[in-house]
mmJSON file of the N, C-alpha and C atoms, coordinates in Angstrom:
{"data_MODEL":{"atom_site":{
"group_PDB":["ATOM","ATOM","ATOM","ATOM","ATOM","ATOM","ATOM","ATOM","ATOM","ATOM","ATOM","ATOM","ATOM","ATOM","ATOM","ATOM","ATOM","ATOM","ATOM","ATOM","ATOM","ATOM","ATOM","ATOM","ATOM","ATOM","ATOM","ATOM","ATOM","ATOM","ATOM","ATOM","ATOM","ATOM","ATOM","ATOM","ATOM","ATOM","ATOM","ATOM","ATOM","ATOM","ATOM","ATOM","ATOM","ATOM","ATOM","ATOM","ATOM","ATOM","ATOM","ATOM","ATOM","ATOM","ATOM","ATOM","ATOM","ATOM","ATOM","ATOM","ATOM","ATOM","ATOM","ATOM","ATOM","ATOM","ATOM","ATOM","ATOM","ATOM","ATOM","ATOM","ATOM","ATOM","ATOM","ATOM","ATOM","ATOM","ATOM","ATOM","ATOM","ATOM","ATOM","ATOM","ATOM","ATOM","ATOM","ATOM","ATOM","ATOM","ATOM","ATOM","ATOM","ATOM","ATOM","ATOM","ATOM","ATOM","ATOM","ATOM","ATOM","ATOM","ATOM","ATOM","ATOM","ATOM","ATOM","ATOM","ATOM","ATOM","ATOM","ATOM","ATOM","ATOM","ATOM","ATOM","ATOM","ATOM","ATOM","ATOM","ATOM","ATOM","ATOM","ATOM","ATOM","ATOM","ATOM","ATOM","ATOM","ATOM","ATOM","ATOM","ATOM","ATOM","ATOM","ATOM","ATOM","ATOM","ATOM","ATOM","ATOM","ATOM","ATOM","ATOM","ATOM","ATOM","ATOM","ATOM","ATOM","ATOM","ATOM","ATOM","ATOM","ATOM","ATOM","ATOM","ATOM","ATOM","ATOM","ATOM","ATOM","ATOM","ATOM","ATOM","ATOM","ATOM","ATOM","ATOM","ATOM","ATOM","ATOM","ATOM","ATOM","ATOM","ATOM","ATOM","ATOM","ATOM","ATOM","ATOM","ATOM","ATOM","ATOM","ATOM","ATOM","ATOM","ATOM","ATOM","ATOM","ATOM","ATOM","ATOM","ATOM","ATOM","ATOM","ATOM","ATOM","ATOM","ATOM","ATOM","ATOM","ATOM","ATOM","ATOM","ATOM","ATOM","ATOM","ATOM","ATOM","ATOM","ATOM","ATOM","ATOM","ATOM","ATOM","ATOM","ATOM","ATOM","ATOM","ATOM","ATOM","ATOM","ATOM","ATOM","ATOM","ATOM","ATOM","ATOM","ATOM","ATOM","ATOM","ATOM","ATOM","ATOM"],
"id":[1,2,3,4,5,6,7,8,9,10,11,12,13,14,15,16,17,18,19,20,21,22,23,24,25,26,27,28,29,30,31,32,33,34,35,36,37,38,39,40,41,42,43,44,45,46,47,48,49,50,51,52,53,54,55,56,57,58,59,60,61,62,63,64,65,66,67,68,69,70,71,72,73,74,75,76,77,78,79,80,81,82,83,84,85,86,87,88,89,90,91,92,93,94,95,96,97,98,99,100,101,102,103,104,105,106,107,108,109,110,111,112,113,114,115,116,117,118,119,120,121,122,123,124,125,126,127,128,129,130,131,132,133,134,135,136,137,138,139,140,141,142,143,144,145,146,147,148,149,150,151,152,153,154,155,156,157,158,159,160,161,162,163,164,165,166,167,168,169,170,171,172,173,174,175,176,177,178,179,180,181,182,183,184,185,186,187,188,189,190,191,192,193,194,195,196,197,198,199,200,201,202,203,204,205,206,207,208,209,210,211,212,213,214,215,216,217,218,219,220,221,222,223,224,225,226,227,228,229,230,231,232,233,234],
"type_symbol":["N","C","C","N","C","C","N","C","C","N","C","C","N","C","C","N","C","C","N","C","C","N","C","C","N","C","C","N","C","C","N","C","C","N","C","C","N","C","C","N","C","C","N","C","C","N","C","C","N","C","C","N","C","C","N","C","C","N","C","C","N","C","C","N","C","C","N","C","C","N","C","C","N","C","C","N","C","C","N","C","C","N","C","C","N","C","C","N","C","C","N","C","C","N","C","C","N","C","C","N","C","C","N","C","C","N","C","C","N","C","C","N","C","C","N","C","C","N","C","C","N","C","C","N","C","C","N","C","C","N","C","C","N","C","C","N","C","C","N","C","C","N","C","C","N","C","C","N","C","C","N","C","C","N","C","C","N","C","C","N","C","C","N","C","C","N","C","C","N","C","C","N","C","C","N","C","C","N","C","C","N","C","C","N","C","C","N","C","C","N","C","C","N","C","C","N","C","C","N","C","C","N","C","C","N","C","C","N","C","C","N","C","C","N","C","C","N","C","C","N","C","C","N","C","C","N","C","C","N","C","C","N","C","C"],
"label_atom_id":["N","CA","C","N","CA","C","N","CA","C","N","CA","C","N","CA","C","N","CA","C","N","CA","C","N","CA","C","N","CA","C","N","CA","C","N","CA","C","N","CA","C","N","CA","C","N","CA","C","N","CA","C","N","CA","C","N","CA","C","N","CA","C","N","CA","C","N","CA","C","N","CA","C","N","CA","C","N","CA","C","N","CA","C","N","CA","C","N","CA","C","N","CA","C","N","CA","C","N","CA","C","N","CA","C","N","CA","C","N","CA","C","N","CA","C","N","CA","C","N","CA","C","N","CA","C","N","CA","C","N","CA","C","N","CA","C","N","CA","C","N","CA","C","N","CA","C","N","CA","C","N","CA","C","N","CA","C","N","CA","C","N","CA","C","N","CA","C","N","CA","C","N","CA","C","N","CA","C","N","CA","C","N","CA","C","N","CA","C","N","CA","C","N","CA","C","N","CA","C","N","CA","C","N","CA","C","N","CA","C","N","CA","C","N","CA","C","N","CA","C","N","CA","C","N","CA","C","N","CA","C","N","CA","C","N","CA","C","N","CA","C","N","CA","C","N","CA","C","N","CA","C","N","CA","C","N","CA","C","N","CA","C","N","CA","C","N","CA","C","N","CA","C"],
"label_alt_id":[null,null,null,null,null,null,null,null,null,null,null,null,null,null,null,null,null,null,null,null,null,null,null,null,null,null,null,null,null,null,null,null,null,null,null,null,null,null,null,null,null,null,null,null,null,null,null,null,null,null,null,null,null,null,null,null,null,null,null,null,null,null,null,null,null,null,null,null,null,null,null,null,null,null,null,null,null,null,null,null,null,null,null,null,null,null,null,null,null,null,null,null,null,null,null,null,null,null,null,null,null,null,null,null,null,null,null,null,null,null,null,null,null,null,null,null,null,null,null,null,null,null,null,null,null,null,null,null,null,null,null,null,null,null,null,null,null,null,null,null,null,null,null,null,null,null,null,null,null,null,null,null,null,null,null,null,null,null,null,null,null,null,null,null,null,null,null,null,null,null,null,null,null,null,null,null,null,null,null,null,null,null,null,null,null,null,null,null,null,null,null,null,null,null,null,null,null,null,null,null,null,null,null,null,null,null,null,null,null,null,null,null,null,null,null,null,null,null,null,null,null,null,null,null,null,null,null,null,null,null,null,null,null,null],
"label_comp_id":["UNK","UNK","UNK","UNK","UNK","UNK","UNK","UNK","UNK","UNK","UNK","UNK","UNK","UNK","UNK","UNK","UNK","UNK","UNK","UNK","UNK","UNK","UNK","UNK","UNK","UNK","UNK","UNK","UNK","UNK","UNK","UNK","UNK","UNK","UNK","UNK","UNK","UNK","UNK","UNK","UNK","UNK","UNK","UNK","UNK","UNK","UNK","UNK","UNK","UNK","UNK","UNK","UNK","UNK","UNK","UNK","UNK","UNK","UNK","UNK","UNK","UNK","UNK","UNK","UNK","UNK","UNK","UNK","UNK","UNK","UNK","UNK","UNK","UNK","UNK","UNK","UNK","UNK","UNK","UNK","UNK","UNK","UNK","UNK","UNK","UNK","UNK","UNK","UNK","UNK","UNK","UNK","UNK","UNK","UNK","UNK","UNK","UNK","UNK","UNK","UNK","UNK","UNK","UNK","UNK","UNK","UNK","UNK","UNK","UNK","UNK","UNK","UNK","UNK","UNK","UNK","UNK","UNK","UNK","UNK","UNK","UNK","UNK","UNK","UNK","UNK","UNK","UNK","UNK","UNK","UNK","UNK","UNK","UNK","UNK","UNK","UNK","UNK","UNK","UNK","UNK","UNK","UNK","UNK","UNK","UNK","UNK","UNK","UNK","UNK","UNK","UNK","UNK","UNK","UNK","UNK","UNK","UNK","UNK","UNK","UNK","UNK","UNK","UNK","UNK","UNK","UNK","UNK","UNK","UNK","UNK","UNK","UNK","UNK","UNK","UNK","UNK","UNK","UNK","UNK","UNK","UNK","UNK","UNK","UNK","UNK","UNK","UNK","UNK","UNK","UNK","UNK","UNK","UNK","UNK","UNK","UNK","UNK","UNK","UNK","UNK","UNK","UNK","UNK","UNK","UNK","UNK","UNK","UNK","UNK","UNK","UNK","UNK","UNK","UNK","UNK","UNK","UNK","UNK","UNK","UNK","UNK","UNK","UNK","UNK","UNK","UNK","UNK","UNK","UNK","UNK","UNK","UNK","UNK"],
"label_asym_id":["A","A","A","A","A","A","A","A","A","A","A","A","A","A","A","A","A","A","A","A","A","A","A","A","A","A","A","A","A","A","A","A","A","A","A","A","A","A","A","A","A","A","A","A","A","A","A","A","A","A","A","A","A","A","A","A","A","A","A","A","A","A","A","A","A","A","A","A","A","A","A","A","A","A","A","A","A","A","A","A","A","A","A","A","A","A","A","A","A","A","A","A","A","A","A","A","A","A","A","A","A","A","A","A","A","A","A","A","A","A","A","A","A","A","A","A","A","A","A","A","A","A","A","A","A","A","A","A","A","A","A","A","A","A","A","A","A","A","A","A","A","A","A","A","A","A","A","A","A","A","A","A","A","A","A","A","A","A","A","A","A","A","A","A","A","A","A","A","A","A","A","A","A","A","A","A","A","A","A","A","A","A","A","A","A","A","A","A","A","A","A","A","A","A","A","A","A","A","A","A","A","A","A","A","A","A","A","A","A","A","A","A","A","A","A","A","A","A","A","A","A","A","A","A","A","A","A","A","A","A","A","A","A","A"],
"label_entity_id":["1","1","1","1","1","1","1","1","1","1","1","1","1","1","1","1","1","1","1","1","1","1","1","1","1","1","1","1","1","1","1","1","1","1","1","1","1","1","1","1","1","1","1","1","1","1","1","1","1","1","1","1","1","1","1","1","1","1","1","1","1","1","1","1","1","1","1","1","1","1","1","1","1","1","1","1","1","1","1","1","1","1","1","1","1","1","1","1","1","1","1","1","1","1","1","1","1","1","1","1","1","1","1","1","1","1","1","1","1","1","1","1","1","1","1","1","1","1","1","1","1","1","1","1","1","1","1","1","1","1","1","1","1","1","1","1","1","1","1","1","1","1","1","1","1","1","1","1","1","1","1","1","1","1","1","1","1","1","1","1","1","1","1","1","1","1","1","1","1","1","1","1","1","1","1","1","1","1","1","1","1","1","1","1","1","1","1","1","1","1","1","1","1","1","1","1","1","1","1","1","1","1","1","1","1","1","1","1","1","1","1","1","1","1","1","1","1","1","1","1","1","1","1","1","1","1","1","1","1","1","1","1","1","1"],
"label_seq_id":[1,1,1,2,2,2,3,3,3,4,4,4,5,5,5,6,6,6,7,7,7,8,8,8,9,9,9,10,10,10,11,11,11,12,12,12,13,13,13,14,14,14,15,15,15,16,16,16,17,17,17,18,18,18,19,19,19,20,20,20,21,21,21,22,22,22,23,23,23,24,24,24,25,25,25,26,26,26,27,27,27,28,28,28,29,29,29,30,30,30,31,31,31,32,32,32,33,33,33,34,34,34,35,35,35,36,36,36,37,37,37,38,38,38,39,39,39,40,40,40,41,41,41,42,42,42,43,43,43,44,44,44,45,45,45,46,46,46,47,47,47,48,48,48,49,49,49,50,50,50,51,51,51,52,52,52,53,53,53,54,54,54,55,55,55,56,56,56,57,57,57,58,58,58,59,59,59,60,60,60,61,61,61,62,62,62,63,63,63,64,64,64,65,65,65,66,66,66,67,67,67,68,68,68,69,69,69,70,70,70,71,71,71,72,72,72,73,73,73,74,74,74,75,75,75,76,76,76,77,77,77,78,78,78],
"pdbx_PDB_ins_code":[null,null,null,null,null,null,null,null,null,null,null,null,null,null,null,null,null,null,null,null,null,null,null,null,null,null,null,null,null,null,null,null,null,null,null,null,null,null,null,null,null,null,null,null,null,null,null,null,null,null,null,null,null,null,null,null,null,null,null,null,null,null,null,null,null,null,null,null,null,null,null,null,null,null,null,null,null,null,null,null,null,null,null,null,null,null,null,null,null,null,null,null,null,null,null,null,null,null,null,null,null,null,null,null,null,null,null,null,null,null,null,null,null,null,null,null,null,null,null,null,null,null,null,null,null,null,null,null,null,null,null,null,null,null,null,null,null,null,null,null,null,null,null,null,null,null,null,null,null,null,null,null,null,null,null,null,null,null,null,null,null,null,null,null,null,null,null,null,null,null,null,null,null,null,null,null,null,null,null,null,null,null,null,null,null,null,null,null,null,null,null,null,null,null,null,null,null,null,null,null,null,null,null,null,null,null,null,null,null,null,null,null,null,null,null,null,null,null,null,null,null,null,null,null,null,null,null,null,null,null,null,null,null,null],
"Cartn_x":[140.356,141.086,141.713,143.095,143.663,143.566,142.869,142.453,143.213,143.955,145.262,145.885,146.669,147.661,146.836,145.612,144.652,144.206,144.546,144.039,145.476,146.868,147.781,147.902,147.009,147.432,146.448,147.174,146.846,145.709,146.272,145.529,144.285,143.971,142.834,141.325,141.486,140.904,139.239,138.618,137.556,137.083,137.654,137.476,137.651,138.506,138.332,137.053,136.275,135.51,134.195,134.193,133.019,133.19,134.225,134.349,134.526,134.587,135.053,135.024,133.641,134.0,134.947,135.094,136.007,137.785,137.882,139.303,139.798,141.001,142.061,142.237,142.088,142.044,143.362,144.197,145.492,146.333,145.858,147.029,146.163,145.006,144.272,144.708,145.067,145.743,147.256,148.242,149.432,148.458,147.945,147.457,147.637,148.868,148.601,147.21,146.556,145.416,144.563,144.264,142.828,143.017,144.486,144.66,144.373,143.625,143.655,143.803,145.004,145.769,145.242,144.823,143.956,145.485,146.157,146.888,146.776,145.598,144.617,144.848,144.161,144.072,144.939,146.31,147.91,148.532,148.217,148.77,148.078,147.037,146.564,147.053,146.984,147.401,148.549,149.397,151.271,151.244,150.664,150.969,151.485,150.948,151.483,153.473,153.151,154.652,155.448,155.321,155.802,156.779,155.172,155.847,157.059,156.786,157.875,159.178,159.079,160.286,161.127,160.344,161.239,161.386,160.777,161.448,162.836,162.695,164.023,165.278,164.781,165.856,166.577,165.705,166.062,166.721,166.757,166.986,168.819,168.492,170.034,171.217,170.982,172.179,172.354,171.618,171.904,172.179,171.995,172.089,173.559,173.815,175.129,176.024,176.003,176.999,178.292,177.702,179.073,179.063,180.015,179.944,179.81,180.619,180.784,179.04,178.474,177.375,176.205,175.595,174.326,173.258,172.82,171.781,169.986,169.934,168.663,168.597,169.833,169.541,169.038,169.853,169.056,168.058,167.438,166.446,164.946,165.295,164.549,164.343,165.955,166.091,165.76,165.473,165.614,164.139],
"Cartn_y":[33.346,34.563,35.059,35.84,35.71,37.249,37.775,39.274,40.099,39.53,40.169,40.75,39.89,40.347,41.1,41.23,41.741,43.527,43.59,44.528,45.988,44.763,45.617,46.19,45.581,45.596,47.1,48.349,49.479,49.284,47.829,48.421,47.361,46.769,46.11,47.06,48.305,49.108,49.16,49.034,48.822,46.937,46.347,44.75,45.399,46.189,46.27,47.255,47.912,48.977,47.859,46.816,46.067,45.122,45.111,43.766,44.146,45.483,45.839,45.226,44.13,43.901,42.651,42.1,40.982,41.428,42.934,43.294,42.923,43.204,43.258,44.789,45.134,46.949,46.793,45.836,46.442,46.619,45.578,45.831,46.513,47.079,48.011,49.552,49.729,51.184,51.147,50.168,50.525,51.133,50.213,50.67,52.386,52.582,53.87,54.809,53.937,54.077,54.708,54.302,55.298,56.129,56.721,57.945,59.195,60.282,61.408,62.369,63.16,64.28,65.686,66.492,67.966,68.805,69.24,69.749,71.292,72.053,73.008,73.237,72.561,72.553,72.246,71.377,71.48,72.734,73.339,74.568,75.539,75.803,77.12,76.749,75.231,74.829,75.309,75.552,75.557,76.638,77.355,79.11,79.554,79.363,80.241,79.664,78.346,78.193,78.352,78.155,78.603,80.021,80.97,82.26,82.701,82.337,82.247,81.391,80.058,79.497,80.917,81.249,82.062,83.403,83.614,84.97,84.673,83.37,82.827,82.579,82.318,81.851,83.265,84.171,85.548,86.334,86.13,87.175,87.663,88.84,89.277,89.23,88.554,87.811,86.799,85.914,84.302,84.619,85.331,85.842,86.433,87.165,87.938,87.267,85.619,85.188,84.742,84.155,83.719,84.627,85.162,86.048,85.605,84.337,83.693,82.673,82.852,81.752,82.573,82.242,83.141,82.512,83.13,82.794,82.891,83.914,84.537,83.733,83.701,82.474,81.13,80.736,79.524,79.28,79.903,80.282,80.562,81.08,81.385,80.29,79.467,78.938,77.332,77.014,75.818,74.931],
"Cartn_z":[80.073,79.794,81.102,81.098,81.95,82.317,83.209,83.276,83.713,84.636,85.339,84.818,83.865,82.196,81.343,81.507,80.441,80.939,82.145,82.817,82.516,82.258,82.106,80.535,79.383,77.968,77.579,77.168,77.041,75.734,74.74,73.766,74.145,74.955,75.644,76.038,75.794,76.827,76.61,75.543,75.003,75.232,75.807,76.77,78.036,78.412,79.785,80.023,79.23,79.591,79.871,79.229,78.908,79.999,80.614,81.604,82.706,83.567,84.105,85.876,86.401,86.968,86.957,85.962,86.228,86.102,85.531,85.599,87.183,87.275,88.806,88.773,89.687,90.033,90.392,91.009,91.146,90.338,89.095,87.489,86.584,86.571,85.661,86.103,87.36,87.757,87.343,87.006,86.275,84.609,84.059,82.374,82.261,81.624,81.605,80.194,79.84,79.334,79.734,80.632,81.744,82.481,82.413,83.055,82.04,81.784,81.107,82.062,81.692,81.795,81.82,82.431,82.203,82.317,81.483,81.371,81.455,81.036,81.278,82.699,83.617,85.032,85.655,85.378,85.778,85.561,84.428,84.066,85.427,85.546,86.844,87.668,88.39,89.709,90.054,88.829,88.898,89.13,88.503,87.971,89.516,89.695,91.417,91.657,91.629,91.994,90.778,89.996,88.293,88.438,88.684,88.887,90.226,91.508,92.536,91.834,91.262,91.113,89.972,89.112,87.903,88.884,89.787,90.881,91.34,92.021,92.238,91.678,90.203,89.541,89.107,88.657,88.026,88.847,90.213,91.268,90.917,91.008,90.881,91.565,92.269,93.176,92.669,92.505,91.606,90.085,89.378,87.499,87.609,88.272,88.135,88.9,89.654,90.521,89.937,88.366,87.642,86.467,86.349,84.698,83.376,83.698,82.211,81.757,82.53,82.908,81.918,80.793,80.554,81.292,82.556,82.958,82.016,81.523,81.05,79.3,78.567,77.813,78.339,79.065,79.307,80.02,80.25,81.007,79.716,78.698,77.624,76.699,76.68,75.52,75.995,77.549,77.424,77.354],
"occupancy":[1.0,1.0,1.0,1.0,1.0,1.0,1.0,1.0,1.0,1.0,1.0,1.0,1.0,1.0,1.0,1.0,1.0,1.0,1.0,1.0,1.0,1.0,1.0,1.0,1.0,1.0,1.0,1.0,1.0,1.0,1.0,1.0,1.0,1.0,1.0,1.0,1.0,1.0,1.0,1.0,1.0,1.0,1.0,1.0,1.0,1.0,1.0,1.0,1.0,1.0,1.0,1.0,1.0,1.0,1.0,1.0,1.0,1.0,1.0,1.0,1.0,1.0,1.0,1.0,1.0,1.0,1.0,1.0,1.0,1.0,1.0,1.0,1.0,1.0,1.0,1.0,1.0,1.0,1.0,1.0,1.0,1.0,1.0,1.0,1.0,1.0,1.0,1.0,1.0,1.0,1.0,1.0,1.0,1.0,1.0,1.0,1.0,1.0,1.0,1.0,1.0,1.0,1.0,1.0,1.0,1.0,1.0,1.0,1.0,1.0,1.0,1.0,1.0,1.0,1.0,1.0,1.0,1.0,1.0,1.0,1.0,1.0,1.0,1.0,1.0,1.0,1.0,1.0,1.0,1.0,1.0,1.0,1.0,1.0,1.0,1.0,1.0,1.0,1.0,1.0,1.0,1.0,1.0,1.0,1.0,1.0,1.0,1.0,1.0,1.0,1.0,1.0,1.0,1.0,1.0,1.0,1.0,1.0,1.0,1.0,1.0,1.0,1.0,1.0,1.0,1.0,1.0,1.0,1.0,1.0,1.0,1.0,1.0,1.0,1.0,1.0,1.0,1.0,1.0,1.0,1.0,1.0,1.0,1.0,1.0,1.0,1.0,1.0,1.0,1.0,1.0,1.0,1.0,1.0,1.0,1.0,1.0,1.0,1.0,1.0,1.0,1.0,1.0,1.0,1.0,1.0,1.0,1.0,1.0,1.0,1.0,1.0,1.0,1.0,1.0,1.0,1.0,1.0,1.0,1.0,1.0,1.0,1.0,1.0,1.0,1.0,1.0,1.0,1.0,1.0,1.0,1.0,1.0,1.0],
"B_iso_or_equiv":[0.0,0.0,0.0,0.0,0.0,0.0,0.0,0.0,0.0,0.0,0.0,0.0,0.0,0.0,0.0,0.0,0.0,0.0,0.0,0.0,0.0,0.0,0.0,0.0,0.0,0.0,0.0,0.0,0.0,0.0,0.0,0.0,0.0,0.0,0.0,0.0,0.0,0.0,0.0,0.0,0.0,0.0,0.0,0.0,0.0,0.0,0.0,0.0,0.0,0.0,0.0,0.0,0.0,0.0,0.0,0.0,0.0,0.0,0.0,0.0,0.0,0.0,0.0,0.0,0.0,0.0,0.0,0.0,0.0,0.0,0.0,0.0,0.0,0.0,0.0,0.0,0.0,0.0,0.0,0.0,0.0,0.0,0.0,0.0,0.0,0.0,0.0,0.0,0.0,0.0,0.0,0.0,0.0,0.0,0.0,0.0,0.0,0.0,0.0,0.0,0.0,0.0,0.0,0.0,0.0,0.0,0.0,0.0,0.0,0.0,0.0,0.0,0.0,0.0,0.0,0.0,0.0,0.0,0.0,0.0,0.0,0.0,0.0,0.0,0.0,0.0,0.0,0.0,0.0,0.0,0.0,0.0,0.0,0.0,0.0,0.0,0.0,0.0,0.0,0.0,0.0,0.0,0.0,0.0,0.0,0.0,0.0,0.0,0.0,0.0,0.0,0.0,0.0,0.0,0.0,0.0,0.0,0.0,0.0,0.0,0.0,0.0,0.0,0.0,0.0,0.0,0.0,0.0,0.0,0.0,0.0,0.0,0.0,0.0,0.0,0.0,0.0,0.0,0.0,0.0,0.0,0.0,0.0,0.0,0.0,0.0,0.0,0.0,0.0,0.0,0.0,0.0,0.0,0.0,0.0,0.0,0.0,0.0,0.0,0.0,0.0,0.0,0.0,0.0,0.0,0.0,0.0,0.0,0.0,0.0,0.0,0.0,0.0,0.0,0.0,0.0,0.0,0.0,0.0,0.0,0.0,0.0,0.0,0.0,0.0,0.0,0.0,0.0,0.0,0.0,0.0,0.0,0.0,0.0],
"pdbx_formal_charge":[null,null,null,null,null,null,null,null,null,null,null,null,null,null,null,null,null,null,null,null,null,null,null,null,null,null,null,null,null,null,null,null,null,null,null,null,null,null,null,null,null,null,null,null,null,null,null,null,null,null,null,null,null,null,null,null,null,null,null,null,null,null,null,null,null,null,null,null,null,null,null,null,null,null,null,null,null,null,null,null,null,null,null,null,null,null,null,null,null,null,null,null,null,null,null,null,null,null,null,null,null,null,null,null,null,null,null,null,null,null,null,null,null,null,null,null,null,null,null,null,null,null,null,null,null,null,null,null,null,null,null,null,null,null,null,null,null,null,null,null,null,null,null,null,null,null,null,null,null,null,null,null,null,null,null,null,null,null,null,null,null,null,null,null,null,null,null,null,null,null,null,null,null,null,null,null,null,null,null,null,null,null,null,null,null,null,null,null,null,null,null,null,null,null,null,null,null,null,null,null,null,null,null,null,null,null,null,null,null,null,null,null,null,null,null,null,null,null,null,null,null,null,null,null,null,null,null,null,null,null,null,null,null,null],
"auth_seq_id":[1,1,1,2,2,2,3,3,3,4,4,4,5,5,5,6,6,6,7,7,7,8,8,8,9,9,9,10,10,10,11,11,11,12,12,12,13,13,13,14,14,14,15,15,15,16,16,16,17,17,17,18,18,18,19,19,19,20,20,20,21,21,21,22,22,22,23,23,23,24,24,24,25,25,25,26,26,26,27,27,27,28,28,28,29,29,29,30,30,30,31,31,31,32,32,32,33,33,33,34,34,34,35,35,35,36,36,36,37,37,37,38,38,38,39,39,39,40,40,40,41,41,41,42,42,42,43,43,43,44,44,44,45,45,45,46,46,46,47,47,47,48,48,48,49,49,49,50,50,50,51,51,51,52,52,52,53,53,53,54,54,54,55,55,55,56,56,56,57,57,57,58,58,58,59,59,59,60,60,60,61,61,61,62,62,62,63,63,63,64,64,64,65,65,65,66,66,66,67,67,67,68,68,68,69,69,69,70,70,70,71,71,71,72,72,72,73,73,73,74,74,74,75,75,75,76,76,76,77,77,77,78,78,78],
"auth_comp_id":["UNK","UNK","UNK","UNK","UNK","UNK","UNK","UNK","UNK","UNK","UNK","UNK","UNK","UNK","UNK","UNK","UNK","UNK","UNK","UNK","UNK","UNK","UNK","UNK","UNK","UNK","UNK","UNK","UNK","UNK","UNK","UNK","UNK","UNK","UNK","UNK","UNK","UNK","UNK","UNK","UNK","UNK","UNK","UNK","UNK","UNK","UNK","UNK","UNK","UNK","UNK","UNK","UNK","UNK","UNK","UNK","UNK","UNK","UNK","UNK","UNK","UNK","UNK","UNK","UNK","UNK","UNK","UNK","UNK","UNK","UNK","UNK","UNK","UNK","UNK","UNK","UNK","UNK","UNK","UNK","UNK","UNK","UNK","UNK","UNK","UNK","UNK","UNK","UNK","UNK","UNK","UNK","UNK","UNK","UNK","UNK","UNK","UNK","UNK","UNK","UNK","UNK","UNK","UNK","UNK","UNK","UNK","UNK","UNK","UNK","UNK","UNK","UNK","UNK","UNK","UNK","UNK","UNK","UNK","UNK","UNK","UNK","UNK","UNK","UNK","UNK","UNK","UNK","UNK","UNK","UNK","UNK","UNK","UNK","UNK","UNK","UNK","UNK","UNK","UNK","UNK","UNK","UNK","UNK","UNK","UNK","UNK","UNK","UNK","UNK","UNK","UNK","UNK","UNK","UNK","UNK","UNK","UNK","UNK","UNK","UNK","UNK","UNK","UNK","UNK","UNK","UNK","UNK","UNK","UNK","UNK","UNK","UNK","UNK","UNK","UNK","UNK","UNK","UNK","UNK","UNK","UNK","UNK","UNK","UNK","UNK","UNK","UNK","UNK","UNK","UNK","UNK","UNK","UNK","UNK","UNK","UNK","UNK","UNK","UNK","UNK","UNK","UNK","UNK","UNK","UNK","UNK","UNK","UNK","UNK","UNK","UNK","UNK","UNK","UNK","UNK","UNK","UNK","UNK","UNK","UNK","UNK","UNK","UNK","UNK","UNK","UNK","UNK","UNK","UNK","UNK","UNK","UNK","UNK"],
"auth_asym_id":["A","A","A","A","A","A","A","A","A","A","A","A","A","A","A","A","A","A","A","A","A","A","A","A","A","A","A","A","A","A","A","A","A","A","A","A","A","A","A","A","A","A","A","A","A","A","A","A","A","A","A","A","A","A","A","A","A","A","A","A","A","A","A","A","A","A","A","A","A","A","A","A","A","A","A","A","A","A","A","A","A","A","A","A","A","A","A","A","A","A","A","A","A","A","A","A","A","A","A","A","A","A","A","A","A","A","A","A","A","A","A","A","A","A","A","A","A","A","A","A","A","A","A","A","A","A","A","A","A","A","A","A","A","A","A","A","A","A","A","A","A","A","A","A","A","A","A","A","A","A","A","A","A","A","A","A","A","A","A","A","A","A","A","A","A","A","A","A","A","A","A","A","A","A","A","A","A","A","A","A","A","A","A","A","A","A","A","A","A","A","A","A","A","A","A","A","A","A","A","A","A","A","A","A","A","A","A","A","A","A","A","A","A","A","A","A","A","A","A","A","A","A","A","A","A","A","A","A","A","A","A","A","A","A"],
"auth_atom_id":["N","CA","C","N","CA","C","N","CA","C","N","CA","C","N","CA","C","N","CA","C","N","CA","C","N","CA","C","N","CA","C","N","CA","C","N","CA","C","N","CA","C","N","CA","C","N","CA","C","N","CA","C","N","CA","C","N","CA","C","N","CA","C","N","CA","C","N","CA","C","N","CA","C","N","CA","C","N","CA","C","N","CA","C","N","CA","C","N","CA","C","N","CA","C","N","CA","C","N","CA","C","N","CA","C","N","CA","C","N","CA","C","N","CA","C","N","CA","C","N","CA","C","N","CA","C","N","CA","C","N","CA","C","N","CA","C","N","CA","C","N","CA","C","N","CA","C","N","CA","C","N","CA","C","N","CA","C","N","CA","C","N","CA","C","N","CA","C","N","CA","C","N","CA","C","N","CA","C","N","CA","C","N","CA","C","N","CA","C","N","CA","C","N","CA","C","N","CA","C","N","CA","C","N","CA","C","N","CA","C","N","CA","C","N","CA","C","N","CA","C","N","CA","C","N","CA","C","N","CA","C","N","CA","C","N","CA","C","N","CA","C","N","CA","C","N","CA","C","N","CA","C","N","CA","C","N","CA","C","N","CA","C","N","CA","C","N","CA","C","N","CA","C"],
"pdbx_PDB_model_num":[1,1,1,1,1,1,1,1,1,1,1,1,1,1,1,1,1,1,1,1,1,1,1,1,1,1,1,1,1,1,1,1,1,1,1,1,1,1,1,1,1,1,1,1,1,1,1,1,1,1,1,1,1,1,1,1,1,1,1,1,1,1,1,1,1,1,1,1,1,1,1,1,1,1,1,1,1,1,1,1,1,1,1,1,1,1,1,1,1,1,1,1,1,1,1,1,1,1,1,1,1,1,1,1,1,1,1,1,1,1,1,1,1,1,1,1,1,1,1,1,1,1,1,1,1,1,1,1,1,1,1,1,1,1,1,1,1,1,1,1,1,1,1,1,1,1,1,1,1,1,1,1,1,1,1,1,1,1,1,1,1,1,1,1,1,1,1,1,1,1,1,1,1,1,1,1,1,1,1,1,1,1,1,1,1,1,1,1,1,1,1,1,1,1,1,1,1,1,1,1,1,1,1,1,1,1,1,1,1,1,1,1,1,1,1,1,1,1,1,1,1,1,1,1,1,1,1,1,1,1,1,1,1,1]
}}}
C-alpha cells in the first residue's frame, strides 16, 4: 500500500487514524481532513480587529468621499 498517496485521500481518514505511524507527515498535513476549524475562537481573536477595520471603513471622511457611492449599503449588504 502506497501511504504517501494514502496520506493525501480525505476520505482515507479512519486508515490513517489506525496507521498512523506508517502515514508520511509531509502529505498527511496537505489532507484537509484533520484540520478542525474553532470558528468560536476565530470569531474573539478577530473581534478586536473586526471592530477597528469597520471604524475605518465608516469614518466620515472615507463614506462621504464619493456621493454617488452607497457606502453603508454595502457595507450591510455585503
Amino acid at each position: 500500500m502506497n501511504w504517501c498517496y494514502l496520506s493525501l485521500n480525505p476520505n482515507a481518514i479512519n486508515l490513517i487514524k489506525e496507521n498512523q505511524d506508517k502515514c508520511d507527515s509531509i502529505y498527511l498535513y496537505q489532507n484537509p481532513v484533520i484540520f478542525e476549524l474553532d470558528y468560536e475562537a476565530m470569531k474573539i481573536n478577530n473581534q478586536e480587529m473586526y471592530e477597528e477595520l469597520i471604524k475605518e471603513v465608516m469614518k466620515p471622511s472615507r463614506v462621504f468621499k464619493n456621493p454617488d457611492y452607497d457606502y453603508i449599503w454595502r457595507t450591510i449588504w455585503r
